[in-house]
C-alpha positions, 0 to 999 in steps of 0.5 A: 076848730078855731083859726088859731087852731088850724093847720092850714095857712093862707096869706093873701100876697100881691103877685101877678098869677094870684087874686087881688088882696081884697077884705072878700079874699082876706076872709075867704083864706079865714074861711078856707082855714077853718075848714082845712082848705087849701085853693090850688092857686096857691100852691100849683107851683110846689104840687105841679113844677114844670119838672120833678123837684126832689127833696134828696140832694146828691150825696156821698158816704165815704166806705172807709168812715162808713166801715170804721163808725160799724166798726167802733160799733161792733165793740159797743152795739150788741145784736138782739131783740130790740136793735135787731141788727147792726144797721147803720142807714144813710141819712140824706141831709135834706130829708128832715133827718130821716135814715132815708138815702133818698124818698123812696129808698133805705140802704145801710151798711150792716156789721156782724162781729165774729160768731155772732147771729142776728135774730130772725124776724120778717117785714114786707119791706123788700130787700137786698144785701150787696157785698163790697167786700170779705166773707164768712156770713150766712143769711139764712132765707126760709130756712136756707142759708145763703153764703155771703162773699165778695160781690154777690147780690143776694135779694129777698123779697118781703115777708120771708123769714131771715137771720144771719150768722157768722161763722168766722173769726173775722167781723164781716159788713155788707150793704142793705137795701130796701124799699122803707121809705117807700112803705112808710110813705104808703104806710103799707108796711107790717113786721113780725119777729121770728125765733129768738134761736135758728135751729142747729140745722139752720146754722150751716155754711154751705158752699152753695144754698138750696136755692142756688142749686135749684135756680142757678143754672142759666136757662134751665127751671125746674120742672117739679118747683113751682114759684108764685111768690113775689121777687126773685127765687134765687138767693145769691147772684155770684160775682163770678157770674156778673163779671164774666158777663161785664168783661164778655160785652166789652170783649165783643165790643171789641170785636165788633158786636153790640151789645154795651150801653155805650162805648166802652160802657157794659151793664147788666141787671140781676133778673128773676129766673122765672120771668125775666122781670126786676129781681124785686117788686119795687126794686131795680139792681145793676152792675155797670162797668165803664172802662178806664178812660171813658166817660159816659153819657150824662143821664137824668130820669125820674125816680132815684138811685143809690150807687155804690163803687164796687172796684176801680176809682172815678170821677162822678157828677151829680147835679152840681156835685162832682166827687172822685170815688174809690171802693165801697163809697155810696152816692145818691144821685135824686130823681131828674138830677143830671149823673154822669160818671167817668173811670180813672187809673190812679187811685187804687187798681181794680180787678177789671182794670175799669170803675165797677157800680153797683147800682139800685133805684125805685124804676119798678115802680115809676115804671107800673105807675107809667111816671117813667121818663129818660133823658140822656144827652152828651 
């Protein structure tokens, strides 16, 4: 290989932390070309900075553009083989144009039209869907057909077979989430496609799936079932669960009991039944409800977070980005960005009279590598 031909390149500068420009260093840097070499000196402030330096940038999607574009595509984007579903990913603008919210995280908002399935197929990336709001889609998980309504999590870790069908008269969108980015950089990932049809059999809508009769019952496993698979083995957390237990710790907050984040700040995060840990292997889900007038803690750690507003309106900081939200907008707040938020009366009303995020961030996996680090300071 030629120097012209290598990849690599080295200038020579004068600078106080590096060698002096000689003819000797001007034909070592040829000699490290040719050999696809590169001196840490030269590069130690890129692959070792004093604090983590994201190549994601805060970002915000505003729902009701999100939700028109899914629309305008549901009259000219079919669903089938090839596409496979009606995804339409965020694309954080510094990621060289990527579909990556952020290095290590996908998510999408995903349309279905009136009657109309998505083919089965199955990929080791872990995933999630999150309903901001409608109704009338099933996801069908291993044969199990899950109900999709206003508010429900519903995860599904990788390399399970899925589809999804609605069976209403109205179209329906929900947000996914996974870990693409993360396995592509990894290159770890694999995909197959399933059938081109799911049986009759499988295209019921049940109130309540097989999975949830079996694991949905707080405290209580079944004792014939067993679960060595990895993620969660509940497929759908209802809001109406979440919610009572947002309201139940600011309520005891009130009454003189611990239990919120902060004053005026409760949170809980979605668990695998049968051990307590992180619904998914590489992804951590929240909801967190900050109520009207309160504003939080300003927060950075690293790894990063794609946040969407479920209910109420607020003002979030990231970094130095500062935005009003309402529902359904996404935000991406980058690993060790400064985030702090507060809830506001004004712009819509909500549900729980407070700002309502739905929350989910890479933390499993800094966590096991021990890169873990917070900061929080008000």
């Amino acid at each position: 290989m030629t120097t012209t031909d290598s990849p690599v390149r080295l200038r020579a500068v004068s600078a106080p932390d590096q060698p002096d420009v000689t003819p000797a260093l001007r034909e070592l840097y040829r000699g490290f070309e040719q050999e696809l070499l590169v001196p840490l000196w030269t590069e130690i402030g890129d692959l070792m900075p004093a604090h983590p330096q994201s190549r994601a940038v805060p970002h915000l999607w505003r729902w009701e553009n999100l939700l028109r574009l899914a629309a305008q595509a549901g009259d000219i984007v079919p669903v089938g083989r090839g596409g496979e579903r009606r995804a339409i990913a965020l694309a954080n603008p510094t990621l060289g144009g990527r579909p990556f919210a952020t290095p290590t995280l996908w998510t999408a908002i995903q349309y279905l039209m009136p009657g109309e399935n998505a083919p089965e197929h199955r990929h080791t990336q872990h995933a999630f869907r999150f309903v901001v709001e409608g109704s009338g889609v099933w996801t069908v998980v291993g044969g199990d057909a899950v109900p999709m309504n206003r508010g429900d999590f519903l995860p599904q870790a990788g390399w399970n077979w899925h589809a999804h069908h609605n069976a209403t008269s109205e179209p329906m969108a929900w947000i996914d989430g996974l870990d693409i980015p993360f396995q592509y950089v990894t290159e770890a990932q694999f995909f197959e496609f399933g059938r081109d049809e799911i049986s009759d059999a499988e295209r019921i809508t049940p109130e309540r799936s097989r999975s949830e009769r079996l694991w949905a019952h707080p405290g209580l496993t079944p004792i014939a079932v067993t679960h060595t698979t990895p993620g969660s083995p509940l497929l759908s957390y209802k809001w109406e669960y979440t919610d009572r237990a947002l309201s139940d710790q600011l309520l005891l907050e009130k009454e003189g009991y611990a239990g919120t984040v902060e004053p005026g700040h409760a949170a809980v995060r979605y668990s695998n039944p049968t051990d307590g840990r992180d619904v998914l292997p590489t992804i951590r889900v929240e909801v967190h409800r900050v109520a009207r007038g309160i504003e939080t803690a300003t927060v950075r750690e690293t790894g990063s977070s794609v946040y969407q507003v479920f209910d109420g309106s607020g003002t979030v900081t990231v970094g130095d980005h500062t935005w009003s939200v309402t529902r359904g907008d996404l935000f991406v707040v980058p690993s060790w960005e400064p985030f702090s938020v507060r809830s506001e009366a004004g712009i819509t009303d909500s549900d729980s009279q407070a700002l309502d995020l739905f929350r989910f961030t890479d933390a499993p996996v800094f966590e096991t590598l021990r890169l873990n680090r917070q900061e929080t300071t008000r």
